[in-house]
C-alpha positions, 0 to 999 in steps of 0.5 A: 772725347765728350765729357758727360752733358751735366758737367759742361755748362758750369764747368764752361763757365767756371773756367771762363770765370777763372781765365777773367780773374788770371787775366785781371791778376795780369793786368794788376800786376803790370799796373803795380809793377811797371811804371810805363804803364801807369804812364800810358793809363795817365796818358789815356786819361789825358786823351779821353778828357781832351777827346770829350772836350773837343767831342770827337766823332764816332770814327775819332773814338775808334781809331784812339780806342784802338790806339790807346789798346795796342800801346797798352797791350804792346806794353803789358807784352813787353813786360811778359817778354821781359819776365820771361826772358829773366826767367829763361836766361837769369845771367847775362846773354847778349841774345836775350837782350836783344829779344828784350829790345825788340819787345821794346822796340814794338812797344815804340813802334805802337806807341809812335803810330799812336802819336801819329793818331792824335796828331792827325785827330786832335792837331787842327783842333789843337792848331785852331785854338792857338790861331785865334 
């Protein structure tokens, strides 16, 4: 069914407008609420400083861009999951346990190959300044 022409531009608009506002109402509450993310803003901050300090390349940038992004999308995930779970299961169940300990566990997942990341981009900087 087409809605009439007249409608479309700041109706398409205005709901792209509310999605961003639903998406950073989102994002601040996981901010407020979990402590794992404030955690993983501090660790950034951390990785984006020393990545200035030892002026990494372009490729360097992009592979902890994207590492930083998916610890704190894995996080912001985990945290939904969880919720959810609460939700859905209020009392004690082993099965949503477990849905909250692999939602866990792929926040390790991402949150270790992200060690791997900086290891292998800023451990031979880091190495060449303790050998001097």
């Amino acid at each position: 069914m087409k809605q009439s022409s007249g409608d479309e531009p700041a109706g398409f608009f205005a709901r792209r407008v509310t999605g961003f506002g639903h998406a950073f109402r989102g994002l601040s509450f996981a901010i407020q609420s979990e402590i794992h993310v404030r955690i993983d803003l501090l660790a950034t901050l951390a990785v984006v400083a020393s990545g200035l300090y030892f002026e990494l390349s372009a490729n360097e940038w992009c592979c902890i861009s994207l590492a930083i992004g998916l610890v704190i999308a894995s996080e912001i995930l985990n945290t939904a999951t969880e919720l959810l779970v609460d939700i859905v299961s209020p009392e004690h169940n082993a099965a949503a346990g477990r849905v909250k300990d692999i939602a866990a566990g792929a926040t390790l997942v991402t949150a270790g190959c992200s060690v791997v990341v900086g290891v292998l981009i800023f451990g031979p900087r880091l190495l060449s300044i303790l050998t001097l």
